[in-house]
C-alpha positions as CSV (number, residue, x, y, z in Angstrom):
1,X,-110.7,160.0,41.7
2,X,-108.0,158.6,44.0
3,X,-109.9,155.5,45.1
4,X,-109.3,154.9,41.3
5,X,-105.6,155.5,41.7
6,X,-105.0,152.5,44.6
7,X,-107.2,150.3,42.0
8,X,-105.1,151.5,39.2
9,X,-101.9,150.5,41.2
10,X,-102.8,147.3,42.3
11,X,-103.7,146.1,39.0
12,X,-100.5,147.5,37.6
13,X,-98.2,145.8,39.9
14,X,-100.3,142.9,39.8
15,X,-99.7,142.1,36.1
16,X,-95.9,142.6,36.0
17,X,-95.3,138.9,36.9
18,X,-91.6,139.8,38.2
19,X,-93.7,141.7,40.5
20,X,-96.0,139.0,41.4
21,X,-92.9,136.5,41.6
22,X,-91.1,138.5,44.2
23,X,-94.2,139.7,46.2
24,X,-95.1,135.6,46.9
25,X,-98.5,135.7,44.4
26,X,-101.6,137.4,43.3
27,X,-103.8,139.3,45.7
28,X,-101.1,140.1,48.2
29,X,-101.3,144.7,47.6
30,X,-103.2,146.3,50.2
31,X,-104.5,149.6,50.6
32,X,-102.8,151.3,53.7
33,X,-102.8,148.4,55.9
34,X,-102.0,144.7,56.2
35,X,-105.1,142.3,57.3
36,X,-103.9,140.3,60.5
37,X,-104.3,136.6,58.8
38,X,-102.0,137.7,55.5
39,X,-98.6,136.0,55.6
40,X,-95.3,137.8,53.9
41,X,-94.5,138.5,51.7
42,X,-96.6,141.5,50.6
43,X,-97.4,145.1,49.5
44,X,-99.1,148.4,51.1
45,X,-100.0,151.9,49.0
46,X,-101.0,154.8,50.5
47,X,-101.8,158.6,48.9
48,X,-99.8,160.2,51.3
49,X,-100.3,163.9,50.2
50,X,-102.1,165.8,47.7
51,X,-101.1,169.5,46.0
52,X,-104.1,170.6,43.7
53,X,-103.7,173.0,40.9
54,X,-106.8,174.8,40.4
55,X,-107.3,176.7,37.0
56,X,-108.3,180.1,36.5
57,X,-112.3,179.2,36.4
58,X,-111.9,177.3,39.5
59,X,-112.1,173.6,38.0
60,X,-109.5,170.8,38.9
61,X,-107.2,170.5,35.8
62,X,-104.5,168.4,37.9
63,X,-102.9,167.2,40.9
64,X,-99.6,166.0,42.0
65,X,-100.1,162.5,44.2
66,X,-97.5,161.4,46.6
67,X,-98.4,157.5,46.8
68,X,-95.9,155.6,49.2
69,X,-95.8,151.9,48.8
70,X,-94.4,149.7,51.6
71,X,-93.0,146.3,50.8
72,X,-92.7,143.8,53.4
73,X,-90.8,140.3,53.8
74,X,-89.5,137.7,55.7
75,X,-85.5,139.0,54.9
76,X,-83.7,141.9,53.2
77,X,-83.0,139.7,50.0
78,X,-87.1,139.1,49.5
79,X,-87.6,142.6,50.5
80,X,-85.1,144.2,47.8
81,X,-86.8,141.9,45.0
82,X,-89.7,143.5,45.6
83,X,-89.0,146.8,46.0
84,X,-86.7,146.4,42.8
85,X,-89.8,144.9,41.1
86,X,-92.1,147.8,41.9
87,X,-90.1,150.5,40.4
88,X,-89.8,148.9,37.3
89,X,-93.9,148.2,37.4
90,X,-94.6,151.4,38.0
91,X,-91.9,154.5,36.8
92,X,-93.1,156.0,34.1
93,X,-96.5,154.2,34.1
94,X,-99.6,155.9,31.9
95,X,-103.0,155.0,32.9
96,X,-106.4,156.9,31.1
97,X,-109.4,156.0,33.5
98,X,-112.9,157.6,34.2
99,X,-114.4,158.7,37.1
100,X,-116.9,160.3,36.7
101,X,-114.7,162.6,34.4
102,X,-111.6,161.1,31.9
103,X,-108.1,161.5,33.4
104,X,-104.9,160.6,32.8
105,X,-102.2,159.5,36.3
106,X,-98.5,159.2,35.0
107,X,-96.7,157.5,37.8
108,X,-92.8,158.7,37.7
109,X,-90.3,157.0,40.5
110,X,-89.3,159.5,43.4
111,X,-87.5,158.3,45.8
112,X,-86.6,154.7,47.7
113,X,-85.3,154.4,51.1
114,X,-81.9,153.3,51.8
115,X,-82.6,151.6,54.9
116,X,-84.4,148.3,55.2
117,X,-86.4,148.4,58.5
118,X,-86.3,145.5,60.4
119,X,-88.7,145.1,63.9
120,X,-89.3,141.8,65.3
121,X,-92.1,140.6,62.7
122,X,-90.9,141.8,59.3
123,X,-88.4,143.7,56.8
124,X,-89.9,146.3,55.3
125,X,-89.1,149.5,52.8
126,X,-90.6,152.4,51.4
127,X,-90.4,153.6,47.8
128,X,-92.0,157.2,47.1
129,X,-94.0,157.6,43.6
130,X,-95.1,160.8,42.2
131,X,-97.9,160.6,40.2
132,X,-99.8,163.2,37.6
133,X,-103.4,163.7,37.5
134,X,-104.7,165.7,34.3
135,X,-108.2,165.8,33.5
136,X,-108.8,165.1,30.0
């Protein structure tokens, strides 16, 4: 169910072409972590924690995801586009998928740092999405 959700994401982000644009091109959102040989900018996800609500007869009937992404750049004007970008791929985003079962994830925007990180290598900043699994 939640490898589906980091497909579901990438895809999503990777057909809002502002998105694309600002994040330097296809193929540049990553689960987790970067690989060494990708330049910037780009984009991580992570499913950061999980609170299950389990129904009276002991079956899934939803979750609440916390899904983190990271955007990283070469400066804070690069890094904002994209951040800026993502929300607007992804609040209030709907997807119906199967995995074995039929749910439906409703991604809604939580919360976006207010810092841009800098270290030696890269800009970078966090935005927070809650997401909504039902089962169908």
């Amino acid at each position: 169910m939640f490898a589906v959700i980091g497909q579901k994401i990438a895809a999503q982000l990777q057909a809002t072409s502002s998105f694309v644009t600002a994040n330097g091109g296809n193929n540049r959102v990553f689960p987790v972590r970067i690989p060494q040989t990708q330049k910037y900018p780009c984009t991580t996800y992570e499913i950061m924690d999980v609170d299950n609500f389990v129904s009276k007869n002991q079956s899934l009937e939803s979750c609440n995801v916390s899904i983190r992404l990271a955007t990283f750049g070469e400066s804070y004007t690069e890094t904002y586009s994209q951040a800026k970008a993502a929300v607007l791929a992804l609040d209030l985003f709907s997807v119906t998928y199967s995995d074995g079962s039929s749910y439906t994830a409703k991604f809604n925007f939580e919360t976006l740092s207010d810092e841009y990180h800098n270290n030696a290598e890269v800009f970078y900043k966090n935005i927070i999405f809650n997401c909504l699994i039902i089962k169908n």
